[in-house]
N, C-alpha and C positions, 0 to 999 in steps of 0.2 A: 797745949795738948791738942793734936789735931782729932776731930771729931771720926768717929767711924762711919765712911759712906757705902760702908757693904750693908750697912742698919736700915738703908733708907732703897735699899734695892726696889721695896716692893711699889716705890714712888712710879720707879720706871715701868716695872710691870704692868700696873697703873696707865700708864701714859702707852701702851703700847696696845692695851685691851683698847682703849676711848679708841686708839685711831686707827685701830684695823675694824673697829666698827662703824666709827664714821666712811671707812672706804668702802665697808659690805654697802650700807644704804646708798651707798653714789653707783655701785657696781651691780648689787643686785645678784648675783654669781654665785653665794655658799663657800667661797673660797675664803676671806678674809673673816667668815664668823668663825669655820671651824680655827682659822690661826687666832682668835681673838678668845676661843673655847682654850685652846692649848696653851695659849699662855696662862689665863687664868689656870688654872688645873695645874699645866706643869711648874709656871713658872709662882704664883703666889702660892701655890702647895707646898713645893717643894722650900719656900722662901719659909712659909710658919715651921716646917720640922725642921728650919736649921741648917739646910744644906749650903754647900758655899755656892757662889755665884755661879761658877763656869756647870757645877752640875746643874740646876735651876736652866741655863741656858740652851743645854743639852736636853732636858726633860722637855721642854718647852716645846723645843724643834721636830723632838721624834715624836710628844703626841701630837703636833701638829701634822708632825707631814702624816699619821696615820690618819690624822681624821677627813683631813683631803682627799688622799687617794684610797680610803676605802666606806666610811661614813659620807662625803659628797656625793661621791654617784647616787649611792643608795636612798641618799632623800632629794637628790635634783631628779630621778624618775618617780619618783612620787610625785610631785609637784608638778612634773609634766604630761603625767599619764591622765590618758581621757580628753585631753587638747588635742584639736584639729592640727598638724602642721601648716604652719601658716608660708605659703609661697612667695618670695621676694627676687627682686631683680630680675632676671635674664626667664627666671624659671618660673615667673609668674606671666608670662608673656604668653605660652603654650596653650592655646584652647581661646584664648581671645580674636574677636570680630576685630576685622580687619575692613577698610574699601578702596579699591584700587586708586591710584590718583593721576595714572599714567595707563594707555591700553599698554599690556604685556605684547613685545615681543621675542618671539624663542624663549620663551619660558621665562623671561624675566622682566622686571619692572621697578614701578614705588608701592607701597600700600603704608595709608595714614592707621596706624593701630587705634583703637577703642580710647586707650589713655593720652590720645593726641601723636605722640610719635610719628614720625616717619622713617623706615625701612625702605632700606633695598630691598625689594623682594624677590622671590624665585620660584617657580609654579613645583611641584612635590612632581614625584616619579610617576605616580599614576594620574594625573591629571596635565602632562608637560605638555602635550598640543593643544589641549583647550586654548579655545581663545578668549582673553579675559578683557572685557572694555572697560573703559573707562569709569568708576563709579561703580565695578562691580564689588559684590561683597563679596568678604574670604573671612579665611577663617586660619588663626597660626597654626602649625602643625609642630613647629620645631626652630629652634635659632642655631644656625650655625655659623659661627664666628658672629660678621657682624653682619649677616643677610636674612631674613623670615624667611621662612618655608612658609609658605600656604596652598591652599587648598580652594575653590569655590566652594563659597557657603551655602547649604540645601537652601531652597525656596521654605519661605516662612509661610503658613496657613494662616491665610485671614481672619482676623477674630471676627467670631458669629459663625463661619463658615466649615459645620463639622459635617462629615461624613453620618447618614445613619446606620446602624445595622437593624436590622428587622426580619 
């Protein structure tokens, strides 16, 4: 007599909660808890009232895909809200000191960026005839494709050296 392995379904369910848990900790993302929530709920829920398998699989699915696409958002903006946006790549370049490494001419040049880099550079629209020597500092303005925008950097006030008002 062969043994019934629709009895032992909730083994898998089991094994399917562990490893979409195990994936949320590696991913970090809320995607794999709520499918790890849905299977639990849909599928070993459905497994104690009896249901057969293919329903269990279907319950499974539909509360998973609802806890994703309407329970996710609504607790990944909690968890993000009141955090600074943190600036990466290309776009964290914008606003950083720059020093020429080549004098500009016709508006353009090198400039070694703050984080070591070096840039083709290119002098911004209102600043294009300046003349930028060698060693001067700047400032990014903007990247376009793979060229800096910059700008000359204001003169820095000497420390110790304030203006008084009286």
């Amino acid at each position: 007599m062969m043994p019934d392995l629709f009895a032992y379904t909730w083994v898998l369910w089991l094994v399917v909660v562990v490893a979409a848990v195990v994936l949320e900790l590696l991913t970090l993302n809320l995607v794999f808890l709520m499918i790890a929530i849905g299977s639990v709920v849909g599928g070993l829920g459905t497994w104690l009232l009896g249901w057969p398998a293919a329903l269990q699989v279907v319950a499974a699915a539909i509360l998973s895909g609802l806890l994703v696409f309407v329970i996710r958002p609504l607790l990944y903006r909690l968890l993000v809200r009141g955090k600074p946006v943190e600036l990466t790549n290309v776009d964290a370049l914008t606003g950083m000191s720059a020093r020429a490494t080549t004098a500009f001419a016709e508006g353009a040049g090198y400039a070694r960026l703050d984080n070591g880099e070096t840039w083709t550079a290119r002098l911004d629209d209102a600043h294009e005839q300046d003349a930028v020597p060698s060693g001067a500092r700047l400032v990014v303005v903007a990247i376009r494709g793979a060229t800096a925008v910059v700008a000359p950097a204001p003169p820095k006030a000497a420390p110790g050296l304030q203006e008084r008002t009286s």
